[in-house]
BAMI-267187 format. One record per atom (N, C-alpha, C): atom name; x, y, z; residue number from 1; residue in one letter. Coordinates in Angstrom, 2 decimals, decimal comma, always signed. Example, Ala and Ser with C-alpha at 12.3 -4.5 7.8 and 13.67 -1.06 7.14 Angstrom:
% BAMI-267187
<site "N" <+13,19 -5,69 +7,80> 1 "A">
<site "CA" <+12,30 -4,50 +7,80> 1 "A">
<site "C" <+13,20 -3,30 +7,80> 1 "A">
<site "N" <+12,85 -2,25 +7,08> 2 "S">
<site "CA" <+13,67 -1,06 +7,14> 2 "S">
<site "C" <+12,90 +0,03 +7,87> 2 "S">
//
This chain:
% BAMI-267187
<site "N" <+1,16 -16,80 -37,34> 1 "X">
<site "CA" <+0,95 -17,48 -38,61> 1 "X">
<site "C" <-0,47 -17,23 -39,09> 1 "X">
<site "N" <-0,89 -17,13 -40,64> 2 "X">
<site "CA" <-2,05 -16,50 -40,93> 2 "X">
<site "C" <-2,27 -18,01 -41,70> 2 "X">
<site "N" <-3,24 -18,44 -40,80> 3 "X">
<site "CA" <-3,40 -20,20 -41,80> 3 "X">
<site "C" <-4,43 -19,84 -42,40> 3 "X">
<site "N" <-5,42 -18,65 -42,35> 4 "X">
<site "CA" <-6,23 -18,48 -43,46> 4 "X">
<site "C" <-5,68 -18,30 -44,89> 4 "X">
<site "N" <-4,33 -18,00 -45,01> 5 "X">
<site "CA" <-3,95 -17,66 -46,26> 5 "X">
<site "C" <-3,14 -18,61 -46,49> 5 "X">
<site "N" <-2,68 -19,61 -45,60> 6 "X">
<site "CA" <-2,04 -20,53 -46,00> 6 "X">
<site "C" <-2,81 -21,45 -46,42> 6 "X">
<site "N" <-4,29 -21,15 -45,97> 7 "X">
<site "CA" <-5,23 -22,64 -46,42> 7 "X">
<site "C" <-5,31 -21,96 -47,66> 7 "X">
<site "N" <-5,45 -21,08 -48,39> 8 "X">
<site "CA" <-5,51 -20,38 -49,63> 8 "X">
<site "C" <-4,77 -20,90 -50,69> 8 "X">
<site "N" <-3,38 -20,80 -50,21> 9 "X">
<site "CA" <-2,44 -20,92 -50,97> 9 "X">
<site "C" <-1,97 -22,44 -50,94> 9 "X">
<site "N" <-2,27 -23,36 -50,16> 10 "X">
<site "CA" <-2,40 -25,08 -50,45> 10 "X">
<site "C" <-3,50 -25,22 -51,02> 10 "X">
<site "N" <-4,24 -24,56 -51,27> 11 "X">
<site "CA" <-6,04 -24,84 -52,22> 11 "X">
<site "C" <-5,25 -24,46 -53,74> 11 "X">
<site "N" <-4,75 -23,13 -53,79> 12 "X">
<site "CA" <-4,22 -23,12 -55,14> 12 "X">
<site "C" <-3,15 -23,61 -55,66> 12 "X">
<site "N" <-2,64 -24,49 -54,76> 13 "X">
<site "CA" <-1,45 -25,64 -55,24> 13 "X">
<site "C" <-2,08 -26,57 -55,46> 13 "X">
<site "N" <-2,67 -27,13 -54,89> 14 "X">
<site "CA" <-3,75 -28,82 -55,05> 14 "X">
<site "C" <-4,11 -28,12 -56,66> 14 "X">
<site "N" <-4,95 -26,86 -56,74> 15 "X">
<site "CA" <-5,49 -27,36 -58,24> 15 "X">
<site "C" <-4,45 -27,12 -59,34> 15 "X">
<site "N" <-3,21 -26,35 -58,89> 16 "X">
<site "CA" <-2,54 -26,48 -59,83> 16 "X">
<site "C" <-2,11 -27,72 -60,19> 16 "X">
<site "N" <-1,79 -28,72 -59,27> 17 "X">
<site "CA" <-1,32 -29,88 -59,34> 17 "X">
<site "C" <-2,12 -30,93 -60,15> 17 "X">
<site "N" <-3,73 -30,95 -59,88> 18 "X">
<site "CA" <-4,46 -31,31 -60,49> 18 "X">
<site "C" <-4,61 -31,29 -62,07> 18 "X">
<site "N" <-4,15 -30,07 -62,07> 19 "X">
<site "CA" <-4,20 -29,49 -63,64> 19 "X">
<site "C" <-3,27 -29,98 -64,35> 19 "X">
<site "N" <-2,09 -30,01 -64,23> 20 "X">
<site "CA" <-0,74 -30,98 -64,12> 20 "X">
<site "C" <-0,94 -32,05 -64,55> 20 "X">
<site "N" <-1,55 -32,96 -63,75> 21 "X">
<site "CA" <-1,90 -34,09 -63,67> 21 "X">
<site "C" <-2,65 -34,54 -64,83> 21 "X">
<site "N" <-3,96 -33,96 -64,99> 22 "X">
<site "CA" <-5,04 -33,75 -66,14> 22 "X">
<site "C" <-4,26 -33,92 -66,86> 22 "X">
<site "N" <-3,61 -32,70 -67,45> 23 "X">
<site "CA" <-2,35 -32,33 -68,94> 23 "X">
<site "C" <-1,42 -34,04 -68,99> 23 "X">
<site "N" <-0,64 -34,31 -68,06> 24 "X">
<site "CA" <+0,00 -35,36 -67,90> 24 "X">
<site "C" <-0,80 -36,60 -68,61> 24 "X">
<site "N" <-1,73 -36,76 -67,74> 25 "X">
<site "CA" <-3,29 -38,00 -68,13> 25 "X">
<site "C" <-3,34 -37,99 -69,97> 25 "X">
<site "N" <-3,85 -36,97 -70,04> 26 "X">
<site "CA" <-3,62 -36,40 -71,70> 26 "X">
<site "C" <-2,68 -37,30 -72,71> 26 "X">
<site "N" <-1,40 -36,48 -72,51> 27 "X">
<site "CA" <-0,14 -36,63 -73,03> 27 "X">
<site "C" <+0,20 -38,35 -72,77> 27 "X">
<site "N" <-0,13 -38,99 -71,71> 28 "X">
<site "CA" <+0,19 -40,63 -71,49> 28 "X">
<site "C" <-1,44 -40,99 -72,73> 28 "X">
<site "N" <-2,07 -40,85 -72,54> 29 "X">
<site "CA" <-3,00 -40,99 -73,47> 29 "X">
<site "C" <-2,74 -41,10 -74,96> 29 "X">
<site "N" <-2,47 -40,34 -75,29> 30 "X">
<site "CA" <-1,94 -39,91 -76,76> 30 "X">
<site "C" <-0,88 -40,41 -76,86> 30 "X">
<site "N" <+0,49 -40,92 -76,10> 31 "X">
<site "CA" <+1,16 -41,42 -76,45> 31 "X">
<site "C" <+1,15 -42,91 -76,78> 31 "X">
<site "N" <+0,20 -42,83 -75,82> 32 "X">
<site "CA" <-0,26 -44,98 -75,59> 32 "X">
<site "C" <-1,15 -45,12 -76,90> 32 "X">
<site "N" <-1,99 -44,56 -77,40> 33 "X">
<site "CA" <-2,37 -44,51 -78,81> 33 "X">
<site "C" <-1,58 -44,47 -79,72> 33 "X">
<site "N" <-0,34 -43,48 -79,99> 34 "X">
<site "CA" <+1,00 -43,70 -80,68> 34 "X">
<site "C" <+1,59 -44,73 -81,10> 34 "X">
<site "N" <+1,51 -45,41 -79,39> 35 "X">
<site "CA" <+2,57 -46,73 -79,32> 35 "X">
<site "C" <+1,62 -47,85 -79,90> 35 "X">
<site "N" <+0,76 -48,04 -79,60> 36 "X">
<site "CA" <-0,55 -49,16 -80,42> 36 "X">
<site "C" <-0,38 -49,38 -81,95> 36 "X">
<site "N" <-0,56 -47,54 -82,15> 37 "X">
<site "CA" <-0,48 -47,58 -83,98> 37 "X">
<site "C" <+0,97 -48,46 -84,33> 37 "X">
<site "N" <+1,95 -47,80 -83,88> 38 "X">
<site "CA" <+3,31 -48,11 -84,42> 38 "X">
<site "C" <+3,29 -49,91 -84,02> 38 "X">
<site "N" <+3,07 -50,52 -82,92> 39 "X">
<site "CA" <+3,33 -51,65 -83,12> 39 "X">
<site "C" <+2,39 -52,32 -83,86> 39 "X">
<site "N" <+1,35 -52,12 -84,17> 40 "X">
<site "CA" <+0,28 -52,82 -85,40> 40 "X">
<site "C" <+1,26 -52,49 -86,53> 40 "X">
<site "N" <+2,39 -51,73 -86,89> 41 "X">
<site "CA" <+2,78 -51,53 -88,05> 41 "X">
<site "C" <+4,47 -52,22 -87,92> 41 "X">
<site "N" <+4,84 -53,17 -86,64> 42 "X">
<site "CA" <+5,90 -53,44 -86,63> 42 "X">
<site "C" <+6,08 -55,29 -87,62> 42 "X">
<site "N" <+7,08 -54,94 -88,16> 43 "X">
<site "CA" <+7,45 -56,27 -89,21> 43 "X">
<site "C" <+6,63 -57,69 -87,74> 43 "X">
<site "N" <+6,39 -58,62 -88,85> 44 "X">
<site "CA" <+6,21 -59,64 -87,78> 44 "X">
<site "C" <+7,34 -60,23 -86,61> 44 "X">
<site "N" <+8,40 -60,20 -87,18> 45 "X">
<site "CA" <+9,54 -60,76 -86,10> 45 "X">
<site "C" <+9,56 -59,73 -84,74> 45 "X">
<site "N" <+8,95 -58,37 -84,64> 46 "X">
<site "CA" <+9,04 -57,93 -83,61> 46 "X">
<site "C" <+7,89 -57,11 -83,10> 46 "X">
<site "N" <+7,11 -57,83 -83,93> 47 "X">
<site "CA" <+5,79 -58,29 -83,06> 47 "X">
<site "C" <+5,75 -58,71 -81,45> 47 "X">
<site "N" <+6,28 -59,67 -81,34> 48 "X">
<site "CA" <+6,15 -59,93 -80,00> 48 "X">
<site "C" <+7,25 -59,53 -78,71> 48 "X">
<site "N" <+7,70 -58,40 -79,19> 49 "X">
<site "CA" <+8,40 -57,37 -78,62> 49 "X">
<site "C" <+7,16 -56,26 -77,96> 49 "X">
<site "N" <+6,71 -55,84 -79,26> 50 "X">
<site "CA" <+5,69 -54,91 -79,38> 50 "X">
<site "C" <+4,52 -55,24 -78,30> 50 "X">
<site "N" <+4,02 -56,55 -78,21> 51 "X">
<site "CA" <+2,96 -56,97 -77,85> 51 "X">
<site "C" <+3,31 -56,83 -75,91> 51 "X">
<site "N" <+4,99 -57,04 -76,04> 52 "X">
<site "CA" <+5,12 -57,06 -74,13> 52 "X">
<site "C" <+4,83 -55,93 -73,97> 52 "X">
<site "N" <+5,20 -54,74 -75,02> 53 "X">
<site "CA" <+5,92 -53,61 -74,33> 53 "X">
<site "C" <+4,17 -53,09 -74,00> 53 "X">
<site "N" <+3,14 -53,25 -74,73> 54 "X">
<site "CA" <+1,71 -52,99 -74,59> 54 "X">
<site "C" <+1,41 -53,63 -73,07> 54 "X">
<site "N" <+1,50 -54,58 -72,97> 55 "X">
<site "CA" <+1,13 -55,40 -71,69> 55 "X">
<site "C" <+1,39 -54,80 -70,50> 55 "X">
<site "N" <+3,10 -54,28 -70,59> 56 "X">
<site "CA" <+3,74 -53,55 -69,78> 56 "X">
<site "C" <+2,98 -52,17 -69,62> 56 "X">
<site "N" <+2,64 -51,92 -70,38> 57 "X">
<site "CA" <+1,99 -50,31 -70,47> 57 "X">
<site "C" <+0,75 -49,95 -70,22> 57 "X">
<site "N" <-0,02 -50,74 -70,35> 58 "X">
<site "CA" <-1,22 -51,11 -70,08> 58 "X">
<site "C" <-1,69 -52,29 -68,75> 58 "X">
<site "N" <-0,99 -52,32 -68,44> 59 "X">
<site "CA" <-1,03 -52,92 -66,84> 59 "X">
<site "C" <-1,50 -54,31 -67,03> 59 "X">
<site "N" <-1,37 -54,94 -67,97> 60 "X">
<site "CA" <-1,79 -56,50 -68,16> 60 "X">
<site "C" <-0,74 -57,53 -67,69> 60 "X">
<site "N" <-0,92 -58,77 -67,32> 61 "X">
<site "CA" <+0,05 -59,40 -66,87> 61 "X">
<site "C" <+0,98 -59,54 -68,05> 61 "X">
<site "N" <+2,02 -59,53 -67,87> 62 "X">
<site "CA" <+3,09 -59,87 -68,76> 62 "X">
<site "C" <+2,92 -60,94 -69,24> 62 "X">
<site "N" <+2,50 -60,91 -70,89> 63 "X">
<site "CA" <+2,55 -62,25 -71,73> 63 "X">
<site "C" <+0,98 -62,72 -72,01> 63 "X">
<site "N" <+0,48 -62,03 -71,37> 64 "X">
<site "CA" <-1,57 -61,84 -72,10> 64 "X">
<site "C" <-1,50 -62,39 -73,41> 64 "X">
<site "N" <-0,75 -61,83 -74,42> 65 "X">
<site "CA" <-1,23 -61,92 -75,64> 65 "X">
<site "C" <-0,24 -63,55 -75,91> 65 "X">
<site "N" <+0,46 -63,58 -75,81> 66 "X">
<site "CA" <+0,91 -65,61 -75,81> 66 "X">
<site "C" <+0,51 -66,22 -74,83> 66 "X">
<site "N" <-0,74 -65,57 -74,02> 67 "X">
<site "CA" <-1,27 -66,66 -73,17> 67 "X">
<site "C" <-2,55 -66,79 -73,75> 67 "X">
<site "N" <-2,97 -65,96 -74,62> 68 "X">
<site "CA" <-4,16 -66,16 -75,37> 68 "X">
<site "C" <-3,99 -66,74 -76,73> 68 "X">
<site "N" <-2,33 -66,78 -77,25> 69 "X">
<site "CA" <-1,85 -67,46 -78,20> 69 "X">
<site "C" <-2,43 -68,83 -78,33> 69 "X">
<site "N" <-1,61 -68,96 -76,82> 70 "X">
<site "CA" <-1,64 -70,72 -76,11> 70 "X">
<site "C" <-3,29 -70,73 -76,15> 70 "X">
<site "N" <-4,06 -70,17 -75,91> 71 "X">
<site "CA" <-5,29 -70,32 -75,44> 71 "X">
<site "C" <-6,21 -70,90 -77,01> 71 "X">
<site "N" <-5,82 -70,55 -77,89> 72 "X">
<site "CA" <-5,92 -70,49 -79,06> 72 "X">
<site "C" <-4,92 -71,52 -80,44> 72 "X">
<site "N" <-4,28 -71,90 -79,08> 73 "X">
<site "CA" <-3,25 -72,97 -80,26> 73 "X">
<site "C" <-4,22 -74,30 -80,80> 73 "X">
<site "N" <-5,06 -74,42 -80,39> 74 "X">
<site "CA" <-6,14 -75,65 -80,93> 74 "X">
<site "C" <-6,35 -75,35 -82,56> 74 "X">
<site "N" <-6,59 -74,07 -82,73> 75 "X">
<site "CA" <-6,92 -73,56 -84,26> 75 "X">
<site "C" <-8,50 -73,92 -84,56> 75 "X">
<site "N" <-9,00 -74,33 -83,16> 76 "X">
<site "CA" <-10,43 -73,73 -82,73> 76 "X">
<site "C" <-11,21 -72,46 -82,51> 76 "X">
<site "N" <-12,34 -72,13 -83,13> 77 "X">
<site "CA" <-13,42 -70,73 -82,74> 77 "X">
<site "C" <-13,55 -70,48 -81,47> 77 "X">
<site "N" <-13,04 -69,97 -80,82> 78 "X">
<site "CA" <-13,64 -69,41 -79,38> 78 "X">
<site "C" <-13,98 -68,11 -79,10> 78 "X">
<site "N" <-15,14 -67,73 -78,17> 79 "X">
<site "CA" <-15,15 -66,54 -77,69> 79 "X">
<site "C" <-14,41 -66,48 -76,45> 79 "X">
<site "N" <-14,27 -64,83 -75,98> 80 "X">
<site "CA" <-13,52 -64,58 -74,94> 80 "X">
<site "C" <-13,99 -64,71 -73,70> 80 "X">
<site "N" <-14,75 -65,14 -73,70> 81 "X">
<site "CA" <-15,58 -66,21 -71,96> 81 "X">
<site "C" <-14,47 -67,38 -71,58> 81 "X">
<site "N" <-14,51 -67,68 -73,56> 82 "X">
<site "CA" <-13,93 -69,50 -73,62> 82 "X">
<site "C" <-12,85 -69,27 -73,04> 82 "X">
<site "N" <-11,75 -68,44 -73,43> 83 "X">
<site "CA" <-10,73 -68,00 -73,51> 83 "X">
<site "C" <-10,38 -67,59 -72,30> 83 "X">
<site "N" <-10,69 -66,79 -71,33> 84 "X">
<site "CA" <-10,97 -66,37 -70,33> 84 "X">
<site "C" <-10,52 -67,07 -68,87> 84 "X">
<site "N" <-11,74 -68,02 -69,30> 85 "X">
<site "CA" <-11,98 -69,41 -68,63> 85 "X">
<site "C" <-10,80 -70,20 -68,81> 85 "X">
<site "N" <-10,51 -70,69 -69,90> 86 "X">
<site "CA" <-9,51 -71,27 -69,90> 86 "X">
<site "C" <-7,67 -70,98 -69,01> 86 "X">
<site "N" <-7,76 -69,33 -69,38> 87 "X">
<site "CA" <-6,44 -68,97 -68,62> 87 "X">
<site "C" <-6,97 -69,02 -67,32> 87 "X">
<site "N" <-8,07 -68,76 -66,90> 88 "X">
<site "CA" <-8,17 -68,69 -65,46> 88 "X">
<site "C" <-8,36 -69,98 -65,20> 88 "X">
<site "N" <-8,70 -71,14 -65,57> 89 "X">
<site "CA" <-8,27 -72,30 -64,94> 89 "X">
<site "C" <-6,66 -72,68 -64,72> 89 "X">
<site "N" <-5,99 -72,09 -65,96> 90 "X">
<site "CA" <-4,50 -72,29 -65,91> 90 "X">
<site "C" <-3,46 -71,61 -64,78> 90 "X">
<site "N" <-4,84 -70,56 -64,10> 91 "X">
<site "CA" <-3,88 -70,09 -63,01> 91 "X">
<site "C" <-3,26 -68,63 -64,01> 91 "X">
<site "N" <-3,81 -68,02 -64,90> 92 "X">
<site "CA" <-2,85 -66,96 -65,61> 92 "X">
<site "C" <-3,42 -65,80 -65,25> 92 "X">
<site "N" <-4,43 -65,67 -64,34> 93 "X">
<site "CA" <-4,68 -64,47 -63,50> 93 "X">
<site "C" <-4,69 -64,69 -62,09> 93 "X">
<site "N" <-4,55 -64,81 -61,21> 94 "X">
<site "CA" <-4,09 -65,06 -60,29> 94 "X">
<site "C" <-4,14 -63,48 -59,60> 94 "X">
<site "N" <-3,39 -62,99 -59,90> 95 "X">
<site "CA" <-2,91 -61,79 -59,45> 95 "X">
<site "C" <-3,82 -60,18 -59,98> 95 "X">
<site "N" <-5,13 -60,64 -60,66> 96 "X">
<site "CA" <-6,17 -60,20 -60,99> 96 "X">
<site "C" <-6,68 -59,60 -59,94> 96 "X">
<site "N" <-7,36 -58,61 -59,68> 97 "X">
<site "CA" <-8,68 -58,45 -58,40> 97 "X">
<site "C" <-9,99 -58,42 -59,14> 97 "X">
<site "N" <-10,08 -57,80 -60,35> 98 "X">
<site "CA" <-11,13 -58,08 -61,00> 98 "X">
<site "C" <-11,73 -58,78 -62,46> 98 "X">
<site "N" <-12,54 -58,79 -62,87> 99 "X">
<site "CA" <-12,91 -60,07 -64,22> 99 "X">
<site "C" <-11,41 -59,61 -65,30> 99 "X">
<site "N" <-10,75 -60,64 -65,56> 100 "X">
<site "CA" <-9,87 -59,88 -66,64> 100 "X">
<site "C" <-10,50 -60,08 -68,46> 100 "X">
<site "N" <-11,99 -60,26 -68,59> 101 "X">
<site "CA" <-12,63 -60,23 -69,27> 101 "X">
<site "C" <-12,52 -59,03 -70,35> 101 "X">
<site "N" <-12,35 -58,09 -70,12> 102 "X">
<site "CA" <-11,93 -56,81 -70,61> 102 "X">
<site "C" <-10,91 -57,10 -71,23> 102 "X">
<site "N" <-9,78 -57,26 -70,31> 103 "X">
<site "CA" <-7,98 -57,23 -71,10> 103 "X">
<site "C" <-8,21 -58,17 -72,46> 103 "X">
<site "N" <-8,64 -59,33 -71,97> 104 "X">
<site "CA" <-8,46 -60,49 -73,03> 104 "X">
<site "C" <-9,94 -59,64 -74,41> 104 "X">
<site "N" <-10,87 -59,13 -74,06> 105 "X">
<site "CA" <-11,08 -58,35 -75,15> 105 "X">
<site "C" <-9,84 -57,08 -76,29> 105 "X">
<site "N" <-9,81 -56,46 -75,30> 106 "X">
<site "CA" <-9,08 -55,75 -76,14> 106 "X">
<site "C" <-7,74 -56,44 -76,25> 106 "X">
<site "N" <-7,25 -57,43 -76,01> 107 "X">
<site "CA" <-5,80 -57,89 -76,43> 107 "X">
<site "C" <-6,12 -58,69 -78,14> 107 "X">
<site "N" <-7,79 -58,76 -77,62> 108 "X">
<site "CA" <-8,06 -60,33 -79,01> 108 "X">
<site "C" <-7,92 -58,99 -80,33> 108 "X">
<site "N" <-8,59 -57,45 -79,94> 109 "X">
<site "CA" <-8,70 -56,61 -80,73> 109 "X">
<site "C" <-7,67 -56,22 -80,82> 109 "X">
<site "N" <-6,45 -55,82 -80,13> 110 "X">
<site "CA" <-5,02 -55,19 -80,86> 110 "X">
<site "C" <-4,42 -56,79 -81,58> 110 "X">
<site "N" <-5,18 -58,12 -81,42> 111 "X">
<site "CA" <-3,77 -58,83 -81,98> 111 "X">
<site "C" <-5,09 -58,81 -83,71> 111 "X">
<site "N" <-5,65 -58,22 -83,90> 112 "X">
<site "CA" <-6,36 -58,45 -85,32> 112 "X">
<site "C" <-6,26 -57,23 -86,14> 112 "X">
<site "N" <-6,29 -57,18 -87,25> 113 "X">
<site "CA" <-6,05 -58,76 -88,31> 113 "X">
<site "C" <-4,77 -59,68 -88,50> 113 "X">
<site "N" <-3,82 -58,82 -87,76> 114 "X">
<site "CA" <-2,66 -60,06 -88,08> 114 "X">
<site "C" <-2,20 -61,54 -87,81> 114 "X">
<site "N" <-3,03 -61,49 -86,20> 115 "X">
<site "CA" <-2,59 -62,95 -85,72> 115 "X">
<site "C" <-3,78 -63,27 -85,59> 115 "X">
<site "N" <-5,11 -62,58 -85,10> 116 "X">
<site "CA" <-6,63 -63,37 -85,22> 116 "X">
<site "C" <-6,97 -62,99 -85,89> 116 "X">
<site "N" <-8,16 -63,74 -86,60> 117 "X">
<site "CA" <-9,41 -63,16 -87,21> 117 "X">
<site "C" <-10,62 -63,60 -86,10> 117 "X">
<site "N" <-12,12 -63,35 -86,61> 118 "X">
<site "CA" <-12,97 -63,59 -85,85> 118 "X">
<site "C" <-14,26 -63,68 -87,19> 118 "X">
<site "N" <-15,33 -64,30 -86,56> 119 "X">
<site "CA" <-16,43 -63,82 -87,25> 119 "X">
<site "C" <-17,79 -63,72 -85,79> 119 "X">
<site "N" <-18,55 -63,41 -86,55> 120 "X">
<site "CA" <-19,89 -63,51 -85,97> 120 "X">
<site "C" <-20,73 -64,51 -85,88> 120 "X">
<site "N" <-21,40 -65,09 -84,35> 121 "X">
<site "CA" <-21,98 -66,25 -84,59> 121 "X">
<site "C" <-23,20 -65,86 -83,62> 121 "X">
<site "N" <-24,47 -66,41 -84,03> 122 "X">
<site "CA" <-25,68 -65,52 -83,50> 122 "X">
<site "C" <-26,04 -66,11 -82,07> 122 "X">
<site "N" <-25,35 -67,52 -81,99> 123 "X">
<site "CA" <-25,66 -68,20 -80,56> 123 "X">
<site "C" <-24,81 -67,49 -79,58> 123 "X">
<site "N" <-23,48 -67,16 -79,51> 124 "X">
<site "CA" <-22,34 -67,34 -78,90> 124 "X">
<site "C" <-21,92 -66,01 -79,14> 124 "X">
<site "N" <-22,32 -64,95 -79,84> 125 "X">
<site "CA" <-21,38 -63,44 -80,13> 125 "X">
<site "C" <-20,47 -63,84 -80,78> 125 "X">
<site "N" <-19,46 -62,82 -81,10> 126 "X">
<site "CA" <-17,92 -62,77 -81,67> 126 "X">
<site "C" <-17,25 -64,16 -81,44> 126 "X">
<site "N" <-16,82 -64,61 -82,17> 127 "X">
<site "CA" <-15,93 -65,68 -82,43> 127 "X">
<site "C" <-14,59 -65,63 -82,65> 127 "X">
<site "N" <-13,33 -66,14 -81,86> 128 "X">
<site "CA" <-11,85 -65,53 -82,79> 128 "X">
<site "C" <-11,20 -67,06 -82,80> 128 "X">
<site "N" <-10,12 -66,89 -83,66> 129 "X">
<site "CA" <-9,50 -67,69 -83,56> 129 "X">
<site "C" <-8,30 -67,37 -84,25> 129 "X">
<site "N" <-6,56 -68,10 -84,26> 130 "X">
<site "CA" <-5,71 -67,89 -84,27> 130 "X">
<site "C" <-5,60 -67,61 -86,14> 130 "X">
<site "N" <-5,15 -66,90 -86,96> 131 "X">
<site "CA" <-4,93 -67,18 -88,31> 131 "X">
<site "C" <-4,37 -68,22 -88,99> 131 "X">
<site "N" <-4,54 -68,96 -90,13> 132 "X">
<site "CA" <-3,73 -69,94 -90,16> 132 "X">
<site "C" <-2,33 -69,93 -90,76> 132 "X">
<site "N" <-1,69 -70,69 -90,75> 133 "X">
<site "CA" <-0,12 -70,55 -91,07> 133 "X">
<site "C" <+0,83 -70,26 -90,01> 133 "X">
<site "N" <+1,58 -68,76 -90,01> 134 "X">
<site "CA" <+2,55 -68,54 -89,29> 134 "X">
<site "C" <+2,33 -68,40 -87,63> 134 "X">
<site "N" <+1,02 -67,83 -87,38> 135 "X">
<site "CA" <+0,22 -67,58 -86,24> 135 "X">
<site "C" <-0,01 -68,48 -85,15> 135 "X">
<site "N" <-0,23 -69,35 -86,06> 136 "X">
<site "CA" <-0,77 -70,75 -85,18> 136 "X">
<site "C" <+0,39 -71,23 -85,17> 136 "X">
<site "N" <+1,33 -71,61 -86,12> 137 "X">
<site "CA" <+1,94 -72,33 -86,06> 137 "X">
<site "C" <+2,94 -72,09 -84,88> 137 "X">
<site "N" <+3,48 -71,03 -84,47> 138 "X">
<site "CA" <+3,75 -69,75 -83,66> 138 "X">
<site "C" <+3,57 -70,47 -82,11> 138 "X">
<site "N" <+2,24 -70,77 -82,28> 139 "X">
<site "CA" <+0,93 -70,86 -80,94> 139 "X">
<site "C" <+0,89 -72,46 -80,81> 139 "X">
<site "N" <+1,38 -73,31 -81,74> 140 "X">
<site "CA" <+1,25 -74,56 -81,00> 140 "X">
<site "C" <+2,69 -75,31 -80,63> 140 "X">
<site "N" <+3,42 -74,32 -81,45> 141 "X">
<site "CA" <+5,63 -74,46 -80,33> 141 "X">
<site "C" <+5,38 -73,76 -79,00> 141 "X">
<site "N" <+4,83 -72,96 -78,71> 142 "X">
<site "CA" <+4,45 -72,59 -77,90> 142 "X">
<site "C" <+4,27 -73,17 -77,10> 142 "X">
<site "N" <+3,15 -73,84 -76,99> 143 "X">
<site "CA" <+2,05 -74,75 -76,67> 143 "X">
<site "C" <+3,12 -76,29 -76,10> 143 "X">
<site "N" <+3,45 -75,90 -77,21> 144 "X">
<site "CA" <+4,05 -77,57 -76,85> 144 "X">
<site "C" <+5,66 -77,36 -75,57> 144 "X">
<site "N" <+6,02 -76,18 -76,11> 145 "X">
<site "CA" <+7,38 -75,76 -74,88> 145 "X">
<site "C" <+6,33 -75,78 -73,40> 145 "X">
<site "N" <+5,41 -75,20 -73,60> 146 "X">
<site "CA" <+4,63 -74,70 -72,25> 146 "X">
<site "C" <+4,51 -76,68 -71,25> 146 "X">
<site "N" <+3,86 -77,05 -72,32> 147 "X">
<site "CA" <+3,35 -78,59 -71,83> 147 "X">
<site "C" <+4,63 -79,25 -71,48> 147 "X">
<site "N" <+6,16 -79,09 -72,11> 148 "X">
<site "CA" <+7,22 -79,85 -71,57> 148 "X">
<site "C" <+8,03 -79,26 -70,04> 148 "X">
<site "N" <+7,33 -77,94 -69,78> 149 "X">
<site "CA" <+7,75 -76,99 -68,89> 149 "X">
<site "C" <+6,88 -78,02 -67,52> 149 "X">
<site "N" <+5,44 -78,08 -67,85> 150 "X">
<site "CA" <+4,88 -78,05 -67,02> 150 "X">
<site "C" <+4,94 -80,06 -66,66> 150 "X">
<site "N" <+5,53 -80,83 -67,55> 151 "X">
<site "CA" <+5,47 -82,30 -67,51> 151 "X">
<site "C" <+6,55 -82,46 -66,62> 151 "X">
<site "N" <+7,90 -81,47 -66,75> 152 "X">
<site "CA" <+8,63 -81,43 -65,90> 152 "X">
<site "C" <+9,16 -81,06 -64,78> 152 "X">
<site "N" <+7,59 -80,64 -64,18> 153 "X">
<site "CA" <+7,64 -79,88 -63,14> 153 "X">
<site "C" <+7,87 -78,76 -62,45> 153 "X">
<site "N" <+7,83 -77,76 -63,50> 154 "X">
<site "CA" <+8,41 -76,59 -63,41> 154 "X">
<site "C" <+7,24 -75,80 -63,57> 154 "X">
<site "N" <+6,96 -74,66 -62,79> 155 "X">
<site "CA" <+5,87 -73,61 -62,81> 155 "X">
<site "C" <+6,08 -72,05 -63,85> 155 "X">
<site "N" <+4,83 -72,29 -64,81> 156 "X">
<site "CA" <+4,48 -71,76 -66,18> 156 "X">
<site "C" <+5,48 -70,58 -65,88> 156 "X">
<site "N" <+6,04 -70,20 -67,33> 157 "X">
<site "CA" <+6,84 -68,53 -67,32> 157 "X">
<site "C" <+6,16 -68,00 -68,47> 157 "X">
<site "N" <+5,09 -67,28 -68,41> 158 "X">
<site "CA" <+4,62 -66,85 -69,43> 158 "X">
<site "C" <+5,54 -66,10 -70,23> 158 "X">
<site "N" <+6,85 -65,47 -69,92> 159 "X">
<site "CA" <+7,78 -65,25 -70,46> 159 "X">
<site "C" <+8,02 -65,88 -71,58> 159 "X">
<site "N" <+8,56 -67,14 -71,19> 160 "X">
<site "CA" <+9,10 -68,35 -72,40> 160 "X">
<site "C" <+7,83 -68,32 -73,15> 160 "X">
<site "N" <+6,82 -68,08 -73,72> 161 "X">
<site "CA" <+5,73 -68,20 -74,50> 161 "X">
<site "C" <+6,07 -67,68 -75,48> 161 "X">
<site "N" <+6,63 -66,49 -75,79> 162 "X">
<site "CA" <+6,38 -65,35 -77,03> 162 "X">
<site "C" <+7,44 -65,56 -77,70> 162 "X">
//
């Protein structure tokens, strides 16, 4: 057996594979940008179709964006510390290993302008909060299914949120 040429020829498989991979990386890239655009452009009723299938795709816990709904059903200014904080007292990362500070950023940025707005505040940074009308209103049935879930003893389904 000539393992000098076999180490050759597993060296030029690894980088083909690599290369593969790269191209692959790419193409999931560009498609996950695709899928972003198109659901920012889906009617509101399937919106929150749109919003799992992101979660799902993007490795967020299932239901991020109606747990930041809920987080937001007050129709209070918060930043995403507040916000943050809040699900992580609720137990909605759990299954986190690191700050999920990030996700809940970019979730507050794919759910705007339709369901948040935000402004700027010079003490505190970025400010968001739920829009008013359909949004909130949305976020405090929500809110209120979540609280009869949990009065009755039953452990949160971020599912039932959206």
């Amino acid at each position: 057996m000539d393992y000098v040429r076999l180490l050759d020829e597993l060296v030029r498989e690894h980088q083909r594979c690599q290369e593969r991979r790269l191209e692959a990386d790419r193409e999931l890239a560009r498609l996950l940008a695709l899928i972003r655009s198109t659901v920012r452009l889906l009617p509101a009723e399937h919106q929150s179709r749109g919003e799992h299938i992101l979660d799902r795709l993007e490795n967020r816990p299932v239901g991020l964006t109606a747990m930041i709904r809920l987080a937001l059903s007050n129709g209070a200014w918060h930043t995403p510390r507040d916000i943050r904080d809040a699900l992580v007292a609720g137990g909605w990362f759990a299954a986190y290993t690191s700050d999920p500070l990030p996700s809940v950023h970019t979730t507050l940025k794919r759910m705007m302008p339709e369901t948040v707005e935000s402004k700027a505040d010079s003490g505190r940074g970025r400010l968001y909060r739920l829009r008013r009308g359909e949004p909130l209103a949305r976020a405090r049935a929500g809110a209120q299914r979540l609280q009869a879930i949990r009065q009755a003893g039953h452990d949160p389904d971020p599912a039932l949120s959206s």
